[in-house]
C-alpha positions, 0 to 999 in steps of 0.5 A: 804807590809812586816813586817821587813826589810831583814837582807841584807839590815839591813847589808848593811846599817850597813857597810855604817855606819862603812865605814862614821865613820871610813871615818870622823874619818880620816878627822878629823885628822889635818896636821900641819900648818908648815910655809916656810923654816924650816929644816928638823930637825924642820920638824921632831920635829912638825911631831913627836908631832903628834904621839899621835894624830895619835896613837888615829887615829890608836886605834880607826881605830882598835876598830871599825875594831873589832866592825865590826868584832864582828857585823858580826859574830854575825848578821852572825847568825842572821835569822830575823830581827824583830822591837825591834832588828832593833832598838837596831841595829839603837842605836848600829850604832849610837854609832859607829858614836859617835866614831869619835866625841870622837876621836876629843875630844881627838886630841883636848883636849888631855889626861885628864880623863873626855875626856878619860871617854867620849871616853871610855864610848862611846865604852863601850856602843857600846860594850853593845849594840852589846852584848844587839842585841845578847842575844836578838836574843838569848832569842827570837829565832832569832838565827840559830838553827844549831848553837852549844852550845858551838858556843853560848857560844863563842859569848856571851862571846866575846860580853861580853869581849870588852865593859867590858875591856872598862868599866874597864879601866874608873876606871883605868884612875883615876889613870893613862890615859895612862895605862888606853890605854895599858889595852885595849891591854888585848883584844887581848889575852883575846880573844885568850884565849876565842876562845881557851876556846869556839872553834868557 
């Protein structure tokens, strides 16, 4: 009987999990009910006040797309997968299912900061979790012994980076929700500038 699961199953399982969250998050989105013979300009108008709604939708497609980004560059250099990291791996993934609930909250009950903070809590947890199942494997040898020190260095730090920006922008939301939104957008040069810091 064998002692751990293979990491290809550990994977496979992981992106069937992405694939449901993503898949649920997008039927959760509502069409508007329109009633018979509006015009067009009518039409327009209820369409565009959907466009916070869809904004969300498309925020937090990309923010599990980076996750599953993150996921894989790290499980890429992962050799085995032992009991302790296969049960940070299940808290992880359901942390990524808990997403497409705070992206309901959100289309539901729109910008006030308690839903801002749930949303943003969630993604901050994934976040640490994922960089929790890293160092673990880190501390414990579980990591190719190929890789460079400064490869390490790169993904310890990358890991860091999301769930922090996430974190941060909780206390940015007391002030102002929607620049608490505009500050995740920090991720995408922040990132540039690590990778140029830790050539990966």
């Amino acid at each position: 009987m064998p002692k751990q699961i293979k990491l290809e199953h550990v994977i496979s399982f992981s992106d069937a999990i992405f694939a449901f969250s993503i898949t649920f998050m997008a039927i959760t989105i509502q069409i508007p009910n329109m009633p018979e013979n509006l015009t067009q300009t009518q039409v327009i108008d209820i369409l565009l006040g959907q466009t916070s709604h869809f904004a969300i939708y498309v925020i937090s497609f990309f923010v599990i797309g980076i996750y599953w980004i993150s996921y894989h560059q790290i499980l890429n250099h992962i050799t085995e997968s032992r009991g302790v990291m296969m049960w940070l791996n299940l808290l992880f993934l359901f942390s990524i299912t808990l997403i497409s609930f705070a992206v309901d909250l959100q289309v539901q009950y729109g910008f006030y900061y308690i839903i801002f903070a749930i949303y943003a809590s969630i993604l901050t947890l994934s976040g640490a979790l994922l960089t929790i199942i890293w160092l673990h494997a880190k501390k414990n040898g579980l990591i190719e012994n190929t890789l460079k020190s400064t490869d390490i260095q790169n993904l310890t730090v990358q890991s860091l980076l999301t769930p922090s920006v996430f974190a941060l922008s909780i206390l940015i939301s007391i002030i102002n929700v929607q620049i608490a939104y505009y500050f995740w957008l920090v991720i995408i040069p922040a990132k540039i500038v690590i990778h140029k810091r830790y050539p990966y």
